[in-house]
C-alpha positions in Angstrom: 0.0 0.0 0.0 1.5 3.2 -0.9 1.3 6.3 1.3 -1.2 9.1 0.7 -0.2 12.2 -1.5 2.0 14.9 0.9 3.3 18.2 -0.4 6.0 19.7 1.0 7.1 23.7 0.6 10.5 24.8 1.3 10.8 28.9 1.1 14.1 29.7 0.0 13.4 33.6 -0.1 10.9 35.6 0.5 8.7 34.9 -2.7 10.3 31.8 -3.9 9.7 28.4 -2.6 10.3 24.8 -3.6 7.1 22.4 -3.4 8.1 18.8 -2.9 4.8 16.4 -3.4 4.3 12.7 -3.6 2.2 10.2 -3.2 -0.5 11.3 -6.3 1.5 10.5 -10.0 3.7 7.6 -11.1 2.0 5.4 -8.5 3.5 2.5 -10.2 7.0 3.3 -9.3 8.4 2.3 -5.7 9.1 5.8 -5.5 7.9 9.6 -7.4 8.7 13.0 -6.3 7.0 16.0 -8.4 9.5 18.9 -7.8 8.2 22.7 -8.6 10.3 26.2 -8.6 8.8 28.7 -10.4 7.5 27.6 -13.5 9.6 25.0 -13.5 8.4 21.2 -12.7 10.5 17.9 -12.7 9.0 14.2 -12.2 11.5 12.0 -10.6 11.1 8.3 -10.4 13.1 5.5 -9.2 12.3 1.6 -9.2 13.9 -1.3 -7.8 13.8 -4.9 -8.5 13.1 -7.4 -6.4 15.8 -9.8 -6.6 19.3 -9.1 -5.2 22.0 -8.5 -7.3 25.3 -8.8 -5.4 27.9 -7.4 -7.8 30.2 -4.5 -7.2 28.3 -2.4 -10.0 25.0 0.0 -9.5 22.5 0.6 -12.4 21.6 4.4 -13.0 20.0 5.2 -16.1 18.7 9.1 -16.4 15.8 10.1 -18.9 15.9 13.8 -19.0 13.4 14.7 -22.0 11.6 18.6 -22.3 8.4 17.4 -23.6 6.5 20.4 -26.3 2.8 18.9 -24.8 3.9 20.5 -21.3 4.3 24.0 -22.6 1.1 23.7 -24.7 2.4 22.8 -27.9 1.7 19.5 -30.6 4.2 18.9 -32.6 2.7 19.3 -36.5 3.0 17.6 -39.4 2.3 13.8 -40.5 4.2 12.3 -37.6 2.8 13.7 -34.1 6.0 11.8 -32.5 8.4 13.9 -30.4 11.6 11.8 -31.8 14.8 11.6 -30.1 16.3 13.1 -27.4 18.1 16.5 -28.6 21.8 17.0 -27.9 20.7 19.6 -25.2 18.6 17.0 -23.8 21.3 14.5 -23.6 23.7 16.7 -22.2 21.4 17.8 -19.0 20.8 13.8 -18.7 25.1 13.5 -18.5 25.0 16.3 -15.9 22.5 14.6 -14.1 24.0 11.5 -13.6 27.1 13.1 -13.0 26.0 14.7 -9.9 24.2 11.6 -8.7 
């Protein structure tokens, strides 16, 4: 059973503050954190498997994508896909698992 939804705000100064909240998207994940500053929001999941693997090496994989639906916008033309991660993307997604 997973816990109930909790948001948590952290004012940094005086009219900026960072909201923390869990518990209400990515249920299926083992754990999801929605992080918001400004008008920026990230989802961040993580997921474990059940069996234990006892080598010296730890999995990270990070996803870092800036979707167009989130900022209002469909891509147009024939193919509604968003494609591949651009080189900006996969940059940020090195940086992330850098600092992690």
């Amino acid at each position: 059973m997973k816990p109930e939804a909790k948001i948590q705000d952290i004012e940094f100064v005086p009219e900026r503050s960072l909201s923390l909240e869990t518990g209400r998207i990515a249920k299926q994940a083992d754990g999801a954190v929605v992080a918001r500053l400004g008008d920026t929001m990230v989802l961040s999941t993580a997921t474990i498997s059940d069996e234990v693997n006892e080598s010296n090496f730890f999995p990270l994989t990070v996803d870092y994508r800036e979707k167009f639906a989130a900022g209002g916008k469909v891509p147009g033309g024939f193919i509604k896909r968003e494609g591949r991660p651009t080189d900006k993307e996969t940059l940020t997604a090195r940086l992330i698992d850098r600092a992690v």
